[in-house]
C-alpha positions as CSV (number, residue, x, y, z in Angstrom):
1,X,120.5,-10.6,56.8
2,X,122.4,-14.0,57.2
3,X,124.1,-16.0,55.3
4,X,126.5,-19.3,55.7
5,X,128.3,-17.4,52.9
6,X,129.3,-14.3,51.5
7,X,131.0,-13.8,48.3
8,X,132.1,-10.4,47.4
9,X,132.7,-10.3,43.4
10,X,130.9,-12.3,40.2
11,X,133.8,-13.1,37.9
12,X,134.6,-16.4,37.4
13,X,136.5,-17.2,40.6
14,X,133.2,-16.1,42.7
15,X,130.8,-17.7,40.5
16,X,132.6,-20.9,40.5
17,X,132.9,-20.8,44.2
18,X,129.3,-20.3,45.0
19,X,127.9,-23.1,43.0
20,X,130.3,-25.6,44.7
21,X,129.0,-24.4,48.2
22,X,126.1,-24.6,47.0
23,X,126.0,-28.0,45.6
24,X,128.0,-28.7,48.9
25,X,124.5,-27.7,51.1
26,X,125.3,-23.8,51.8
27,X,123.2,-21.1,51.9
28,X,125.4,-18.2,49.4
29,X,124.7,-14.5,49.2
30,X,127.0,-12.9,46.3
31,X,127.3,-9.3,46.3
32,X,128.6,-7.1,43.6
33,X,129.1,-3.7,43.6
34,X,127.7,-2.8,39.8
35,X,125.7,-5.4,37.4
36,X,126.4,-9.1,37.8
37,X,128.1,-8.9,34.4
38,X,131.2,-6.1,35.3
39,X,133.7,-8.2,35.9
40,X,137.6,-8.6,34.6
41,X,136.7,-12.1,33.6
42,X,134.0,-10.4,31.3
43,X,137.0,-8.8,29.7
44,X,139.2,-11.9,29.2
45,X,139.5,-12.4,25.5
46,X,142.3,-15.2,25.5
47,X,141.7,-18.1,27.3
48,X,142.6,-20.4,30.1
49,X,145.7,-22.8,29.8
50,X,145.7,-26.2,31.0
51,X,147.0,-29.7,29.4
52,X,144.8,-30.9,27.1
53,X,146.4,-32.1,24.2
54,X,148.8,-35.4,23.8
55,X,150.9,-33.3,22.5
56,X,151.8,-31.1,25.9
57,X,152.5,-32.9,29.2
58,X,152.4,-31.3,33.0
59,X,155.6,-30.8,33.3
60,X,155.9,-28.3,30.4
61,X,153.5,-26.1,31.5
62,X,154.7,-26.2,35.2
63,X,158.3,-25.4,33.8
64,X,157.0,-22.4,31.7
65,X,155.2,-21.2,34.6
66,X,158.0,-21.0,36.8
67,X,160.3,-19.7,33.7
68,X,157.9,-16.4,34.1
69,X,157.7,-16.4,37.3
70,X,161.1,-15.6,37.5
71,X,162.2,-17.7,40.8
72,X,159.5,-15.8,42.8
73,X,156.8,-18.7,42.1
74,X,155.6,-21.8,44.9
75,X,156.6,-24.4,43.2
76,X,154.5,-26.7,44.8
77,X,151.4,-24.7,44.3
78,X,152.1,-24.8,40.5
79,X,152.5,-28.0,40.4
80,X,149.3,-28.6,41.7
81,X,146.7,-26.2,40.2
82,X,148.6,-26.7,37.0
83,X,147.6,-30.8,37.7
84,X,144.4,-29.8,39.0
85,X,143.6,-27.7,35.4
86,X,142.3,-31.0,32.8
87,X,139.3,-31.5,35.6
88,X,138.6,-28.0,36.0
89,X,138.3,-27.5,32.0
90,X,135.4,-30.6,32.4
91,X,133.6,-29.1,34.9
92,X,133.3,-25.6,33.3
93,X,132.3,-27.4,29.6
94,X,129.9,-29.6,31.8
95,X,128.1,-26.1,32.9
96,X,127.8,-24.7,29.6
97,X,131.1,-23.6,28.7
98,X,131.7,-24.1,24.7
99,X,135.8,-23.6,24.2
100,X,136.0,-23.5,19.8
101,X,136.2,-26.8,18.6
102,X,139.2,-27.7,16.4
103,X,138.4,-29.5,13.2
104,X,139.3,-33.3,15.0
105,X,136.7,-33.0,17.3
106,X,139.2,-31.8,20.2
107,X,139.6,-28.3,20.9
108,X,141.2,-25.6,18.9
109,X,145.1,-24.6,20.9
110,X,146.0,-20.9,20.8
111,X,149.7,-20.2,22.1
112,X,150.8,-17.2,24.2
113,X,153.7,-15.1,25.4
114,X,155.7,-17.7,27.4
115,X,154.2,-21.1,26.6
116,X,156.1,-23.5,24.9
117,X,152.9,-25.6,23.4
118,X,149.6,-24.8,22.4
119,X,147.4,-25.3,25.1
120,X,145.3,-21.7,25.5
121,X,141.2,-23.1,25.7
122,X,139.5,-20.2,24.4
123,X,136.3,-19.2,22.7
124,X,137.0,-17.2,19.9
125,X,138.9,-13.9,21.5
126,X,136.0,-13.7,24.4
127,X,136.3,-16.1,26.5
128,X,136.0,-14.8,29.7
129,X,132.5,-13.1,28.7
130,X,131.6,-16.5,27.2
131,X,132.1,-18.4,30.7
132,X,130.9,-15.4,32.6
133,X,127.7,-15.9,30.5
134,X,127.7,-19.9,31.3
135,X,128.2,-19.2,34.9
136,X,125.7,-16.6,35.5
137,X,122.9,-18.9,34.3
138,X,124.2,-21.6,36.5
139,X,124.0,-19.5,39.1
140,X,120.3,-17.7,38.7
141,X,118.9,-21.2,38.4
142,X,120.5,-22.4,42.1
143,X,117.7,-21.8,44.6
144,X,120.7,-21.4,47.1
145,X,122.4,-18.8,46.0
146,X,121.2,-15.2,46.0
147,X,122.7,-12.1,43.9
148,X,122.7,-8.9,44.8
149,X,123.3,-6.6,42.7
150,X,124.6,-2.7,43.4
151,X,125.9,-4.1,46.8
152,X,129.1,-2.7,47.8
153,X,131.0,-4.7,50.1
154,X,132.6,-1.6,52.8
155,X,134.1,-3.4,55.4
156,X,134.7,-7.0,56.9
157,X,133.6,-7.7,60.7
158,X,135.9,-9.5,63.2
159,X,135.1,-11.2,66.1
160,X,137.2,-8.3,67.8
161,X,135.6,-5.7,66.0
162,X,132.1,-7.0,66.9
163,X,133.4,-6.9,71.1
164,X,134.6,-10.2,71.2
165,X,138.1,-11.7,71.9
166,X,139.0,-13.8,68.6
167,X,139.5,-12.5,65.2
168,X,137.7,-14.6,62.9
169,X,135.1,-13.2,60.5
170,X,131.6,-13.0,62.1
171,X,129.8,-10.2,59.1
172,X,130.3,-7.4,56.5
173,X,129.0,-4.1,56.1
174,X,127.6,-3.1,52.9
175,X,126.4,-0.2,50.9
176,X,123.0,-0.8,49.3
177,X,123.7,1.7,46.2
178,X,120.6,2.1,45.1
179,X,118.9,2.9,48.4
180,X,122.3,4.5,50.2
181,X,121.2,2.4,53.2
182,X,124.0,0.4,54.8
183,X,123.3,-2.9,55.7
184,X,124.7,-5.1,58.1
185,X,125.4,-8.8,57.2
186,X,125.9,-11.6,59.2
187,X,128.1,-14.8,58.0
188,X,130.7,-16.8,58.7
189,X,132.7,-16.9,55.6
190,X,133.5,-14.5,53.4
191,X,135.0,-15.3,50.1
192,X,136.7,-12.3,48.3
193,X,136.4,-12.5,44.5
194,X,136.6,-8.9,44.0
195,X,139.3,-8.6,41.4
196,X,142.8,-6.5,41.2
197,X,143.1,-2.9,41.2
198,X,144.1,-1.6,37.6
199,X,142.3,1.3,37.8
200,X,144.8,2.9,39.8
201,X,147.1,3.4,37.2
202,X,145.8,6.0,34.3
203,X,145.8,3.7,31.5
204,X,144.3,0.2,32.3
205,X,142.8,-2.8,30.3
206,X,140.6,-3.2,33.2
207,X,137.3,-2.1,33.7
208,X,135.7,0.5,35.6
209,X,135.1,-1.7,38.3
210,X,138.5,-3.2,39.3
211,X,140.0,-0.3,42.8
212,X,141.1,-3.0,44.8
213,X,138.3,-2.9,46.9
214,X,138.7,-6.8,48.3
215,X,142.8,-5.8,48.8
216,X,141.7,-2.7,50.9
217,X,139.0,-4.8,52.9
218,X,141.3,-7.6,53.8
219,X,144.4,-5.4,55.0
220,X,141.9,-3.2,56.9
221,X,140.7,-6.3,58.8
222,X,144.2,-7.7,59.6
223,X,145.5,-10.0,56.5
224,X,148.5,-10.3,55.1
225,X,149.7,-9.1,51.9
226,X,151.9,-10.4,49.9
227,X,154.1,-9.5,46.2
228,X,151.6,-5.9,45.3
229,X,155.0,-4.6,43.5
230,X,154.8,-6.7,40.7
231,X,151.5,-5.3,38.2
232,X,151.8,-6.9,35.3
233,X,151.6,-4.3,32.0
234,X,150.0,-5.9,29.0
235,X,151.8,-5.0,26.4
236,X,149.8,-4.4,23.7
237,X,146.4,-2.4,24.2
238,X,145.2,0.0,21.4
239,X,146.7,3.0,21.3
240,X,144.4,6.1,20.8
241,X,144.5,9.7,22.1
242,X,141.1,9.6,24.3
243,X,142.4,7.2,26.8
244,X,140.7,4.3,25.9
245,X,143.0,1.0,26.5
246,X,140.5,-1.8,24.6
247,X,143.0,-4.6,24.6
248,X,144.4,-6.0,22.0
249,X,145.0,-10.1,23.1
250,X,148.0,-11.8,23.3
251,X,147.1,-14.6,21.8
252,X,147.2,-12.2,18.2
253,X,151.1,-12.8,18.6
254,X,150.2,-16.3,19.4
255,X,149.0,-16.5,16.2
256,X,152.2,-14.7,14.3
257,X,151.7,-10.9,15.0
258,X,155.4,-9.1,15.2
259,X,156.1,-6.5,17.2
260,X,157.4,-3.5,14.9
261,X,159.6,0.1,16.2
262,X,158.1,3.7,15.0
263,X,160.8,3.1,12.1
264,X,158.8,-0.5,10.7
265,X,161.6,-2.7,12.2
266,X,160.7,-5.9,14.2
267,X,163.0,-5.3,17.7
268,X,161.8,-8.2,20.1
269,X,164.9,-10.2,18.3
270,X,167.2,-8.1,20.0
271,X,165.8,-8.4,23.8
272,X,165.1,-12.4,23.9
273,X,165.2,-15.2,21.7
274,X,161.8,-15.9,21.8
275,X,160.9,-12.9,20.2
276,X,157.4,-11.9,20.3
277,X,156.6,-15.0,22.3
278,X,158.3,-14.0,25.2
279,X,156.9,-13.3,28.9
280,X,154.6,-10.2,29.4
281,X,157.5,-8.2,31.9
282,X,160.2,-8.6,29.0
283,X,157.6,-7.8,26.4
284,X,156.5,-4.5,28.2
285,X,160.0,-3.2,29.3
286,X,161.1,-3.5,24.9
287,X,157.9,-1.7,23.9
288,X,158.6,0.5,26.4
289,X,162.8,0.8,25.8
290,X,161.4,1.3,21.9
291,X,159.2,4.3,22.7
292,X,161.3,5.7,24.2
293,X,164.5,5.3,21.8
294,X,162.1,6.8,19.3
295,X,160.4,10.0,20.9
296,X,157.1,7.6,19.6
297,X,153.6,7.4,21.1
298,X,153.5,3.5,20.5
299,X,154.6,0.8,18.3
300,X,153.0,-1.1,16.1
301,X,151.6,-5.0,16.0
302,X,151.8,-6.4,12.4
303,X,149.3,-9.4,11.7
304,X,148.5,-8.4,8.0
305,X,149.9,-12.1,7.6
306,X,146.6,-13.8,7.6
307,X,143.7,-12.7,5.6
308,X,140.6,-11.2,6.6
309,X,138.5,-14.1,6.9
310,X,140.9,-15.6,9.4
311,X,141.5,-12.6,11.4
312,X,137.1,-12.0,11.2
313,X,136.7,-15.9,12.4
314,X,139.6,-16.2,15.1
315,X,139.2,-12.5,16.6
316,X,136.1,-11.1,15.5
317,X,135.8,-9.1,18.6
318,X,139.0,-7.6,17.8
319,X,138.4,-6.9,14.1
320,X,135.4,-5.5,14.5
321,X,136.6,-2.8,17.2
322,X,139.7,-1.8,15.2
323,X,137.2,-1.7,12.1
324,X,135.6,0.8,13.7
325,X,138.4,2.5,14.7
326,X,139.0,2.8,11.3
327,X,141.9,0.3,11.5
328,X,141.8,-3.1,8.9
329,X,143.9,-5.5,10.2
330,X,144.6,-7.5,7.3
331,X,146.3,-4.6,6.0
332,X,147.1,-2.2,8.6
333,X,149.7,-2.2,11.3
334,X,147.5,-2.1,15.1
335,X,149.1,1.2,17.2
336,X,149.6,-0.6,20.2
337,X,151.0,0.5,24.3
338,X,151.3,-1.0,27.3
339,X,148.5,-0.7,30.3
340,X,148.2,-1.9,33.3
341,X,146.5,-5.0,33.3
342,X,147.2,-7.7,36.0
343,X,147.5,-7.4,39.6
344,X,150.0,-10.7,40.0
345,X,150.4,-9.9,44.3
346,X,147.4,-10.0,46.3
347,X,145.7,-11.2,49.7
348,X,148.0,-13.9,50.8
349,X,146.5,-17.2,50.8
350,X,147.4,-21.1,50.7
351,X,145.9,-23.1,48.0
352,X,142.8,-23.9,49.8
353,X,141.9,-19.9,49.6
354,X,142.5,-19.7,53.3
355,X,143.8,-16.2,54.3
356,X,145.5,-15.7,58.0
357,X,142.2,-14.6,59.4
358,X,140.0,-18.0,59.7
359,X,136.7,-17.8,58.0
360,X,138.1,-15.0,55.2
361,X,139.3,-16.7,51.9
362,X,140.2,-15.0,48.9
363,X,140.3,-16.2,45.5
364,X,141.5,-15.0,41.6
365,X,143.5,-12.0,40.8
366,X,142.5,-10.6,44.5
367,X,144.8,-13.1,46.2
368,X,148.1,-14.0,46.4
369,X,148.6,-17.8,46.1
370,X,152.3,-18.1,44.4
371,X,151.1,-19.4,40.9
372,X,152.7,-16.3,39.5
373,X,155.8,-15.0,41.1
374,X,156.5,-12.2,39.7
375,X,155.3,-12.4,36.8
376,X,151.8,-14.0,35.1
377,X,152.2,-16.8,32.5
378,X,149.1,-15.7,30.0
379,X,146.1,-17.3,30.2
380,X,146.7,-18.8,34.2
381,X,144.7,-16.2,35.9
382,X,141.3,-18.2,35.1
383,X,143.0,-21.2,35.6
384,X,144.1,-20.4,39.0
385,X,140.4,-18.8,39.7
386,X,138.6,-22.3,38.6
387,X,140.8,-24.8,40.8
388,X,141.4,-22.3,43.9
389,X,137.0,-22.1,43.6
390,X,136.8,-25.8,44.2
391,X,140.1,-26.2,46.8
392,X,138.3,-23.0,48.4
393,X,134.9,-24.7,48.7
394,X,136.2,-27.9,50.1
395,X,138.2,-26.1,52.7
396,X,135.2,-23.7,53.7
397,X,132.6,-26.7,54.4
398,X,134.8,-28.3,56.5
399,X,135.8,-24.9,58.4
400,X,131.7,-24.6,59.0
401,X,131.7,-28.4,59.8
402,X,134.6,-28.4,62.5
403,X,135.0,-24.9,63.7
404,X,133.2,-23.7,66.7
405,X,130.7,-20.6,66.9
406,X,129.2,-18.2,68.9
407,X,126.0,-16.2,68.2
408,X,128.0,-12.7,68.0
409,X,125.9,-9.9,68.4
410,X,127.0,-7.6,65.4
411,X,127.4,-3.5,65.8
412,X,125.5,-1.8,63.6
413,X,127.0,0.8,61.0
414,X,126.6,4.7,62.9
415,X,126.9,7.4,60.3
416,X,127.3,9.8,63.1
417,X,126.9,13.5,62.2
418,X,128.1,13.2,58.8
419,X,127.0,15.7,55.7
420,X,125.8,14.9,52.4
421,X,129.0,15.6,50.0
422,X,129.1,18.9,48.4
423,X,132.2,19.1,46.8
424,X,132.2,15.6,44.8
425,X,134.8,17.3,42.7
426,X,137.5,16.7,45.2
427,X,136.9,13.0,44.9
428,X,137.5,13.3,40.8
429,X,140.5,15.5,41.4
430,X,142.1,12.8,44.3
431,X,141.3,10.1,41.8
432,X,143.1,11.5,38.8
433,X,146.0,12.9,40.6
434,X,146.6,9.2,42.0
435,X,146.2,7.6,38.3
436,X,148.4,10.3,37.2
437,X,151.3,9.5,40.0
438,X,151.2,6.0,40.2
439,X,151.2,6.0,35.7
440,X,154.3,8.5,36.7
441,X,156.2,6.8,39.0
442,X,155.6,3.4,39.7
443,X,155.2,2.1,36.1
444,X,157.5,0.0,33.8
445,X,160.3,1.3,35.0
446,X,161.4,2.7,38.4
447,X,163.5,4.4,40.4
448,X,164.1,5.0,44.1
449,X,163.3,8.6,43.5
450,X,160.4,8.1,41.6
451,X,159.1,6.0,44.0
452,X,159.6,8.3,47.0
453,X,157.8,10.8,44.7
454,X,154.9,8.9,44.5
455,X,154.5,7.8,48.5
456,X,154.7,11.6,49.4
457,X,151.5,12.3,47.1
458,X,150.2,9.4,48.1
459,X,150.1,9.7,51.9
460,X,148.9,13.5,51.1
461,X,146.2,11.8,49.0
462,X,145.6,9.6,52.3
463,X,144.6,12.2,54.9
464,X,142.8,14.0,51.9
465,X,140.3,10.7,51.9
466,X,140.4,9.8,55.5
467,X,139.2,13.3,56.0
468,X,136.3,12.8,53.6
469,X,135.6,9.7,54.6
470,X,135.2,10.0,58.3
471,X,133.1,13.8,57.2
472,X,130.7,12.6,54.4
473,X,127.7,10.7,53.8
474,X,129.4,7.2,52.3
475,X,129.2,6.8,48.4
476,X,130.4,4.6,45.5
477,X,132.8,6.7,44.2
478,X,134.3,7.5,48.2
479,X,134.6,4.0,49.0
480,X,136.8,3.4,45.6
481,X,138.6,6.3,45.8
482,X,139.4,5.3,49.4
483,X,140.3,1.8,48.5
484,X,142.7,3.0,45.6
485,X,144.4,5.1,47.5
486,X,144.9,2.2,50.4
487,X,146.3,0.0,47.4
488,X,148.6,2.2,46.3
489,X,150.3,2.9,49.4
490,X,151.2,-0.6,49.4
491,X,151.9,-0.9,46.3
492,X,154.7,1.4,46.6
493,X,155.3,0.3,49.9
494,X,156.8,-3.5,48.9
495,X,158.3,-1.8,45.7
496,X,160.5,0.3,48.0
497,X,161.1,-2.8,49.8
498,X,162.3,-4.8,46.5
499,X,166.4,-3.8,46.3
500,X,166.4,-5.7,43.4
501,X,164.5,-6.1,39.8
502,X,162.5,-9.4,39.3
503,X,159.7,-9.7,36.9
504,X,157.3,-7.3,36.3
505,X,159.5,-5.2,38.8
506,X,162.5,-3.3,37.4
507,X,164.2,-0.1,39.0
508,X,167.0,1.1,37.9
509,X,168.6,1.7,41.2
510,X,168.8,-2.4,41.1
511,X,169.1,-4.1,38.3
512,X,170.0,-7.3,38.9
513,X,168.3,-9.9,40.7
514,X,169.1,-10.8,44.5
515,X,170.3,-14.6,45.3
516,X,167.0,-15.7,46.9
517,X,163.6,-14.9,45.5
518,X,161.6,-14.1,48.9
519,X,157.9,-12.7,48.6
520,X,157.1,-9.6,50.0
521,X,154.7,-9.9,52.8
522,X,152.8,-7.0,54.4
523,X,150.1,-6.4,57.5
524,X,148.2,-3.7,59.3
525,X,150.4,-5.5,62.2
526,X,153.4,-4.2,60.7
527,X,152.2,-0.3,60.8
528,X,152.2,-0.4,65.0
C-alpha cells in the first residue's frame, strides 16, 4: 500500500485535513481504528467560537483566550487561529455545515465559561456530530481519499528505523482488526488526528476511543512533547452510580444554569466574580472544594429557569437523556461531577501542524500548538482543529513539493514466536488499575506524594505491558492499553516537573504560580 498521505483519526481535524490535500492534488488514505463515526468531535455538543457577530471584535476573544490560558498560551498563535476562525466558519457552512440560525438571519450566539461575548456557533447541543456528519459525506464522495475503517495505526516508520540515515517519516504499521493481519504502509506524510487520551482517567466524557494512541506513536518515534500536565476536567458531567459520564454542556450555564452545594446554595460567588461563567480549571477545582466540604457525591446544576419548550428546542439532546434518566430539567436540579474531558498538552507542533520530525504533523486535541496554555477556553478545540487542517495542508504540499526522497525499502512487521493471548484478563485488570491511579492521584488536585504514588504503579504497570506486548499476538485492546499506559507516564512525568500550580494544574505542594510561564517539553531523547 502507498499513499502521498496518511491520516490517522476521522474527527473533524482529520476530515478537514484530507479534503484540503485532496482538493490540493493528493492521494489520502485515512485510517481509523473503530467506525468512521467514533470520534471526540462526535461528542462535541457546544460549538466552535470564532468572531462572528458586530457585536464581538478579535481582540476580545484573543484576550479571553489568553485570560484562561493563564500566561502559559503563544500569543502569537492565538492571535492568529483566532483571526483565521470567520473563514474557517465559511468553509465548514459551504460543506454542509448548518450552525442554528438566529431569528435575523445571522446565527444564533451561545456563551461559555470564560468568554466575555456571545460568539459559540453551534447546532443545537450537537454540534460536533452535526459537522462530523457534513464532513463524512464530503469525504466519501472525494475519489481521492480512501477510508479505512478498523485500521489501527501501531507504529510510525523513520527513515532510521527503515535502515536509513535521516529521520523523516517514510511509512506506518497498522493493525487490520478485522483480519488481525498487519500491514505495512508506505507514505510520506502522516498526519495524526487521533484525539487525546481521556480514557485514562476512570471517569471521562470521552469516548471509548480516545487512549492516546497518536501521543504514544509520536513520542515512540522521536517527537517532542509538550504541556501533558494540564487535563482539563469538565466540570459538569452527569452524575450516576454506574460510571457513566454523558456530559452535560457548558453552554447550559451559558444559558443561566447556577452551580448549587449539597445544601441548595449557589457557591461559584465565592471563588471568582464571574461566577458560573468562569474558566473550566477554577470551575472544577470549586465543585470539587464543594464535594468535598460536604462529604457529597456531586453538586447540582439548576436551569429550572427556562421552561420546557426552551430547554427541549436549545438542548434536546440533553433533555431527552436526563428524561430518561428520569431527570426533568425544567424542574429538577441536574446531579452533576467533574470528568476528565480535554487533553490541553499534546505532540508539539507550530501552527502549520509541523512536528520536529519532517513529514509527521499533528493536528486537534492530539497536538500541542499553544492555543491553550494551560487551560482550554470552551468551544476552541474545533476551532483550533479547522484552521491548523488548512495551515497543515498548505504546509504538507509544499514539504511533498520541495523536499527530496528516496525510494526506502520498508521492513516488514515480524511477529516472531509470539502466542495467541490467553490470559486477556490481565489486560482488563492493567487497564482499570491505571484509570483507578491516575483518577487517584493525578486528578484535580495533587500532591508530590500522590504523584510519586502514581509513577511507581505506573512504571510497574509499564514492564507489565511491555512484557505482554513483546509475548503476545498484537490486539486492539494490547495496543491501547499499551498506549495508556505510555501517556500516563508522561503525564505524570511533566506534572512532577511543574513546581508550581497554573491552570488546570494545581498541587498543593505549590500553590502559587512561578514568575515565567515556560511549557513543559518532553522527548524519547531525554530518557538516554
Amino acid at each position: 500500500m502507498n499513499y502521498d498521505i496518511i491520516v490517522v483519526g476521522s474527527g473533524i481535524a482529520g476530515l478537514s485535513f484530507a479534503l484540503k490535500c485532496s482538493k490540493l492534488g493528493h492521494r489520502v488514505a485515512i485510517l481509523t481504528k473503530k467506525t468512521s463515526s467514533d470520534t471526540n468531535t462526535n461528542h462535541a455538543q457546544g460549538g466552535i467560537a470564532s468572531v462572528t457577530s458586530s457585536a464581538d471584535d478579535f481582540e476580545s476573544h484573543v484576550r479571553d483566550t489568553l485570560i484562561a490560558g493563564d500566561g502559559l498560551c503563544d500569543s502569537s498563535v492565538v492571535e492568529s487561529i483566532v483571526r483565521s476562525g470567520p473563514e474557517q466558519i465559511k468553509n465548514l457552512i459551504a460543506e454542509g455545515v448548518k450552525f442554528t440560525p438566529a431569528s435575523d438571519g445571522s446565527y444564533e450566539l451561545g456563551r461559555e465559561g470564560g468568554h466575555s461575548q456571545r460568539r459559540i456557533l453551534h447546532v443545537k447541543d450537537y454540534t460536533g456530530r452535526a459537522i462530523e456528519e457534513a464532513l463524512l459525506k464530503c469525504v466519501s464522495a472525494d475519489p481521492k481519499i480512501s477510508l479505512f475503517e478498523h485500521h489501527f495505526a501501531i507504529d510510525l516508520i523513520t527513515e532510521s528505523k527503515a535502515g536509513g540515515e535521516g529521520n523523516h517519516i517514510v511509512g506506518i504499521y497498522v493493525l487490520d482488526n478485522t483480519t488481525g493481519k498487519i500491514k505495512t504502509i508506505k507514505t510520506r506524510v502522516v498526519m495524526l488526528a487521533s484525539g487525546g487520551t481521556g480514557c485514562a482517567y476512570l471517569y471521562t466524557t470521552n469516548p471509548t476511543i480516545a487512549t492516546g494512541d497518536g501521543i504514544a506513536m509520536a513520542y515512540r518515534a522521536g517527537a517532542q512533547v509538550s504541556n501533558l500536565e494540564f487535563i482539563q476536567f469538565h466540570p459538569t458531567a452527569l452524575y450516576s452510580t454506574d460510571g457513566e459520564r454523558f456530559l452535560i454542556s457548558e453552554a447550559v450555564r451559558g444559558e443561566g444554569a447556577i452551580l448549587r452545594n449539597a445544601n441548595g446554595e449557589a457557591f461559584m460567588k465565592s471563588y471568582d466574580p464571574r461566577a458560573d461563567l468562569a474558566p473550566r480549571d477554577i470551575v472544577a477545582r470549586a465543585i470539587d472544594h464543594e464535594m468535598k466540604r460536604l462529604g457529597s457525591a456531586h453538586v447540582w446544576l439548576d436551569i429550572t429557569k427556562l421552561s420546557s419548550q426552551t430547554l427541549q428546542d436549545r438542548f434536546p439532546q440533553i433533555y431527552n437523556h436526563c428524561i430518561e434518566k428520569g431527570i426533568d430539567i425544567s424542574k429538577d436540579f441536574i446531579p452533576v461531577v467533574p470528568a476528565a474531558h480535554y487533553m490541553c498538552g499534546g505532540v508539539k507542533t507550530d501552527i502549520n501542524a509541523a512536528t520536529n520530525i519532517p513529514g509527521l504533523y499533528a493536528c486537534g486535541e492530539v497536538a500541542c500548538t499553544g492555543l491553550h496554555g494551560a487551560n482550554r477556553l470552551a468551544s476552541n478545540s474545533l476551532l483550533e482543529a479547522v484552521v491548523l487542517s488548512d495551515n497543515g495542508a498548505k504546509a504538507v504540499d509544499e514539504y511533498l513539493k520541495t523536499a527530496s526522497f528516496t525510494d526506502t525499502a520498508l521492513p516488514e512487521w515480524k511477529d516472531g514466536d509470539v502466542r495467541v493471548p490467553d490470559e486477556r484478563v490481565v489486560l482488563h485488570h492493567n487497564s482499570d488499575e491505571l484509570k483507578r491511579t491516575m483518577w487517584d492521584y493525578v486528578c484535580i488536585v495533587r500532591t508530590n506524594k500522590r504523584l510519586e504514588r502514581a509513577m511507581n504503579r505506573i512504571l510497574n504497570l509499564e514492564r507489565e505491558i511491555n512484557d505482554y506486548y513483546w509475548n503476545f499476538k498484537i490486539e486492539p485492546t494490547l495496543l491501547e492499553v499499551r498506549n495508556l499506559v505510555l501517556v500516563a507516564k508522561l503525564i505524570v512525568k511533566s506534572a512532577m516537573a511543574r513546581k508550581e500550580s497554573r491552570g488546570l494544574h494545581y498541587t498543593l505542594d505549590y500553590p502559587n504560580k512561578l514568575p515565567e510561564a515556560i511549557p513543559s517539553v518532553f522527548s524519547k531523547a531525554d530518557e538516554k
